[in-house]
N, C-alpha and C positions, 0 to 999 in steps of 0.2 A: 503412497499418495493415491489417492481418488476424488471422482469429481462430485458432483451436487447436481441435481436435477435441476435446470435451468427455468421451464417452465413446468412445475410438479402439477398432478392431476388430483381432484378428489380423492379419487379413486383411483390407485396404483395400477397397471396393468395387469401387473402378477403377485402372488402368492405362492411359499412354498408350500410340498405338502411332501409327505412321505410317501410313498406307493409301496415299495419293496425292502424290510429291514431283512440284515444280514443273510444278505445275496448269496454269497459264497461257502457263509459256514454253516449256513442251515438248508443246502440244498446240493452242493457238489461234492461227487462223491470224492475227490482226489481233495487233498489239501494243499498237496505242492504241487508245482510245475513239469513237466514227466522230463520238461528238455532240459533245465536248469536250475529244478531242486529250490526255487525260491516260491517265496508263499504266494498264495494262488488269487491272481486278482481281475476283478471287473476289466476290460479292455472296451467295449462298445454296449451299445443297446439301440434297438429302435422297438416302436409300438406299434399296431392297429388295432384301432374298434379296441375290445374287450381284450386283448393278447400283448405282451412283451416278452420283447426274445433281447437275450443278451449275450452276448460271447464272452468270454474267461481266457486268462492265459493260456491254460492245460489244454486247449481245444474243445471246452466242452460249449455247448448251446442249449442254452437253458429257457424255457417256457413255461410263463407263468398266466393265470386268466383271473377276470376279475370276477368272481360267484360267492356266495354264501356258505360257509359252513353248516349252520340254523338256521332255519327262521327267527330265532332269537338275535342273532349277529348281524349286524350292518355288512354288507357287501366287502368283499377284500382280495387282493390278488393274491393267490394261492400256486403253489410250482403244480407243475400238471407233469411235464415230460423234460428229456432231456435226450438229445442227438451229440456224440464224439466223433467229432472231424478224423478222419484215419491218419494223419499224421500226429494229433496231437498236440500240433504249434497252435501259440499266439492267437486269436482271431481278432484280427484289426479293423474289420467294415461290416457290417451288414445292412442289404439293401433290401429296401421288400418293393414287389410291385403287384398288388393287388390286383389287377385289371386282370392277369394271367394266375393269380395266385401264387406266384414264386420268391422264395427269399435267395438274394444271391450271397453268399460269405465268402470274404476275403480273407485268406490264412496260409500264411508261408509261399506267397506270390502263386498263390492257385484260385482259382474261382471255382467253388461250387455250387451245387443248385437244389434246392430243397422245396419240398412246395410247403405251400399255407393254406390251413393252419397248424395244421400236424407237423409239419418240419419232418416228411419222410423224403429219405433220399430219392432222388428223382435219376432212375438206374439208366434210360436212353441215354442221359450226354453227361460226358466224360468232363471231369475239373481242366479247365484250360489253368495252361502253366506257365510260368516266365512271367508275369503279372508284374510291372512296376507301379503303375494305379489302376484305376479302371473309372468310367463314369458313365451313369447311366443316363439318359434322356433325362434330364425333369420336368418336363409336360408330359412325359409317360408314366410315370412315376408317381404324376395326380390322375390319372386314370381312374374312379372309381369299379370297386369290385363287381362283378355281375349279381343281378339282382337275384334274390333268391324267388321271388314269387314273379310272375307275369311272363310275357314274352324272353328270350336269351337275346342281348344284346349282341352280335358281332365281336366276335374276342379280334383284337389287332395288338399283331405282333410287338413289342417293345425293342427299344434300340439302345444299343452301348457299344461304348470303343473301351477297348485293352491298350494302355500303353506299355510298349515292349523298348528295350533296349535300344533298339534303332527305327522305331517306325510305330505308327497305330492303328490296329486292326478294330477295323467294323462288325456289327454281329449285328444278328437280326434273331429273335428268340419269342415262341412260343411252345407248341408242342415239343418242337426242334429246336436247337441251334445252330443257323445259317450264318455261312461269313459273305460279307459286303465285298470289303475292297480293301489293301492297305495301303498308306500314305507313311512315304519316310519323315521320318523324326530325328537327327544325330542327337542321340546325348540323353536321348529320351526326356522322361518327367518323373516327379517325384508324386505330383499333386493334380486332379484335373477333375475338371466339374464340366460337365455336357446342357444344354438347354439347346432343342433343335437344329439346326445347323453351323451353330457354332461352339467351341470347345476351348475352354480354358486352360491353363496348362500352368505349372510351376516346375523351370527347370530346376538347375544347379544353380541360376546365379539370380534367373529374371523373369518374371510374369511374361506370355504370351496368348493371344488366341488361333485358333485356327477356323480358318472357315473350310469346312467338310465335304462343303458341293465344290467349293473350287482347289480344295487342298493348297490351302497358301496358308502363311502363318505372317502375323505381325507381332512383333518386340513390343512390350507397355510396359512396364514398370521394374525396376530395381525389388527384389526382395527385401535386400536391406540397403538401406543407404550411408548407413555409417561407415566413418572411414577405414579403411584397414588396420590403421596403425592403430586405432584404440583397442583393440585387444580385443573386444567387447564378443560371448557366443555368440554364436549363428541360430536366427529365430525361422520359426516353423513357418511356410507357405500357410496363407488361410485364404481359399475363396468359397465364395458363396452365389447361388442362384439368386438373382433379385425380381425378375421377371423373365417374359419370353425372348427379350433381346438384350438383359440388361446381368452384368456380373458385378459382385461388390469384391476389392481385393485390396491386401494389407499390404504397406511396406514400414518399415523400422527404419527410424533418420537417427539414431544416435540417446535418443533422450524422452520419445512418444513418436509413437504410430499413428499414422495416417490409414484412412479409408478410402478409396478412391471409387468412384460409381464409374466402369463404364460397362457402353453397348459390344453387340457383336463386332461392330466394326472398329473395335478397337478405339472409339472416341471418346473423354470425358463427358460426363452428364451429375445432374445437379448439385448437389454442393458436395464437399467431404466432409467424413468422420474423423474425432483425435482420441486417441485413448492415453493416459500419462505410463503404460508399460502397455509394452506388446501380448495381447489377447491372447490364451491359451486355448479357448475356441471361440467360433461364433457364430449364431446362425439366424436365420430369420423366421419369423411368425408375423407378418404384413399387418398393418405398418409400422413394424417393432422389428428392432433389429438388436438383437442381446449377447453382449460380449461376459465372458469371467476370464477376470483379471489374475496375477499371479498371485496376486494377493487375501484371493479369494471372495473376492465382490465381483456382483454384476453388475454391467451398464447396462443399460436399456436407451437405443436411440428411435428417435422416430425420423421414419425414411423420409419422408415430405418435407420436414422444417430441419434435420438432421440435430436437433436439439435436444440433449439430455432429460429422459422423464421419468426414470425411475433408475436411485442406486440400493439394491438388497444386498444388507451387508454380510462381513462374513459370517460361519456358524462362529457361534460364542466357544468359549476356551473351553475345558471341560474343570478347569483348574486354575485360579491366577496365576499359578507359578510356573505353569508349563506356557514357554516360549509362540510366539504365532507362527515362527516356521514351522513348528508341528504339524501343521494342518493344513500344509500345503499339497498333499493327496487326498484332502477332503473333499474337494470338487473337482473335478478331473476333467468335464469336459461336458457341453450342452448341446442338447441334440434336439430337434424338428423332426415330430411325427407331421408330415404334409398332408397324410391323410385324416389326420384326428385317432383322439383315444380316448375312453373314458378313465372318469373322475371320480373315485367312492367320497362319497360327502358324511364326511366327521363330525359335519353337524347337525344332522339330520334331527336327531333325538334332543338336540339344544333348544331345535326353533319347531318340533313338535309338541303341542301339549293334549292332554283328553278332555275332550269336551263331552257335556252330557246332551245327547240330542231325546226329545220325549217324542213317544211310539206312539200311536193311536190305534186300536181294535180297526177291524173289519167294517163293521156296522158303527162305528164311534161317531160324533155327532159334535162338532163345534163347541170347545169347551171344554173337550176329554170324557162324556156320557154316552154309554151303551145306545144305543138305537133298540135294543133288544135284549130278551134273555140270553141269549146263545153267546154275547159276549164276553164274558166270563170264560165261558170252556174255548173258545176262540184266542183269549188272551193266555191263558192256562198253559194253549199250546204253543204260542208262542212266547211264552216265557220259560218253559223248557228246552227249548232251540239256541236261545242268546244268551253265550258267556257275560261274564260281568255285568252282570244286569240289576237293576233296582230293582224294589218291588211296584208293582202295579198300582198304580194309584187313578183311579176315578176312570178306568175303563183306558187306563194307558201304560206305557212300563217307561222306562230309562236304560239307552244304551251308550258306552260311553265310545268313542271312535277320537282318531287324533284327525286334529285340526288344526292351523299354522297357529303358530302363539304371535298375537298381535306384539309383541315388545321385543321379540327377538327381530333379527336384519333378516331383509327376505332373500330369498335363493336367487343366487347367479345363474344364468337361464343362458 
């Protein structure tokens, strides 16, 4: 089951596009798992600017950039490097914070620290361990990077909490990393999303926030609401940043998922979201909020009217005969670059065409006529200098350069 786009746009919000074909078998060097022998696969990915980094089961972290082969070739993301977590395990998060250039990696309840863009190990601080989630600031996290030219901005430190077993530690991280303070937690969290002084949480059974300046926690929602007795598995925590005060967070009733908007203060705010199955991920790009389904489709909501605007369906079958549960590892999971990343455009050469633009001499004269004798050996030499060129005609030549083709769609800006 899926829904329809309530109020549908002209213009869709999104478009897929490919960026990186076969990730893992055309660039890792292990093909299995080193911990459990099973085949080797994509676990996360995040982007900046020109750069994607994505973590593997094997441990490996892989780096890819978007540049040219030729000048013949359109732009394309190409593997540049590749960093192995020393354990080996799984990598389940990666977080970048450009403002300090660091990526942090989550792998086998350790955090470590790598900087950007090279992804070299950053040997001053040592992997913090015992890791049940971690969450970084996200107002720190939109920090843009220091400028390359002009004055150096002020670097200011970036904030995250560890959640541990019984309790959540504070860090403060730049050059260093400092501890704040810890606040007990029984039971800990499985799940948690940070935005300035308040902290989301998903334990074992129930959404909660914590407010960080006064260390108190309030109870909000049921993870799942369905009754016990229905047998029915146990669905994944999902929250998400929606603003500086505001959390979006799921719960399961039995039959479709709700959305629920609230603040730091643990309060309801503007309407909810429904999805007809509980969301495999979801995340935001303001004012679009985009869920994929187990089904393999995405919803697209907009946060303002909370009203369906775009559904992209699933990828097509590769076979009529092969079942749609096949392709239920097809899409795994959607992720929010917050700082942006580029886009190589596949159409570039669709909606370019060659135009012939005409040259004029030196001395040339309204109409394409010498002024003089010397225009001749003037043109002469500049008609040895430009490739693909016509010939000279009436004291002018023909160069041909691209220029938009009026009949193709104009570019997305």
């Amino acid at each position: 089951m899926t829904s329809a786009p309530t109020n549908p746009l002209d213009i869709p919000p999104y478009q897929l596009q490919s960026l990186v074909d076969n990730v893992v078998e055309g660039h890792s060097e292990l093909r299995l798992s080193a911990s459990s022998h099973l085949p080797l696969e994509v676990r996360c990915a995040q982007a900046l600017g020109s750069e994607i980094y994505v973590g593997c089961s094997n441990g490996e972290l892989l780096r890819f950039a978007l540049q040219a082969n030729n000048p013949d070739e359109p732009e394309a993301y190409s593997f540049l490097s590749r960093q192995v977590l020393p354990n080996s395990k799984p990598i389940d998060e990666i977080v970048l914070t450009p403002s300090i250039s660091r990526a942090l990696v989550l792998s086998d309840r350790q955090i470590h620290f790598y900087t950007l863009p090279s992804l070299d190990v950053v040997h001053s601080i040592k992997p913090v361990r015992n890791v049940q989630a971690f969450a970084v600031d996200h107002q720190h996290v939109l920090r843009p990077a220091p400028p390359l030219n002009g004055s150096p901005l002020p670097i200011q430190p970036i904030e995250f909490c560890i959640i541990k077993r019984s309790g959540i530690v504070l860090y403060s991280l730049r050059e260093q990393l400092l501890f704040q303070k810890d606040i007990p937690l029984p039971g800990g969290a499985v799940l948690a999303r940070r935005t300035g002084p308040y902290l989301c949480i998903a334990g074992p059974e129930q959404y909660s926030i914590v407010n960080l300046e006064r260390s108190s926690l309030t109870p909000i929602l049921p993870i799942s609401q369905a009754p016990p007795e229905s047998g029915q598995p146990r669905v994944r925590p999902i929250i998400v940043v929606i603003s500086e005060f505001e959390f979006l967070i799921l719960s399961w009733n039995g039959s479709s998922t709700m959305g629920l908007f609230v603040t730091g203060d643990a309060d309801p705010t503007r309407g909810t979201l429904e999805w007809p199955s509980h969301p495999l991920s979801v995340c935001l790009d303001y004012p679009y909020v985009t869920a994929l389904l187990p089904n393999q489709t995405v919803e697209v909501h907009n946060v303002e009217t909370q009203a369906i605007m775009q559904v992209i369906p699933a990828p097509p079958l590769p076979s009529p005969s092969i079942a749609p549960a096949l392709l239920t590892n097809e899409r795994i999971s959607l992720l929010a670059s917050v700082s942006g990343f580029l886009v190589p455009s596949q159409e570039q050469s669709e909606k370019l065409r060659l135009k012939r633009v005409r040259l004029l001499g030196r001395h040339a004269q309204p109409g394409g006529r010498s002024g003089d004798e010397d225009a001749p050996t003037q043109l002469a030499e500049l008609d040895a200098e430009i490739p693909n060129k016509m010939e000279p005609e009436d004291g002018a030549q023909e160069l041909e350069i691209p220029a938009p083709n009026p009949e193709a769609a104009p570019y997305n800006v």
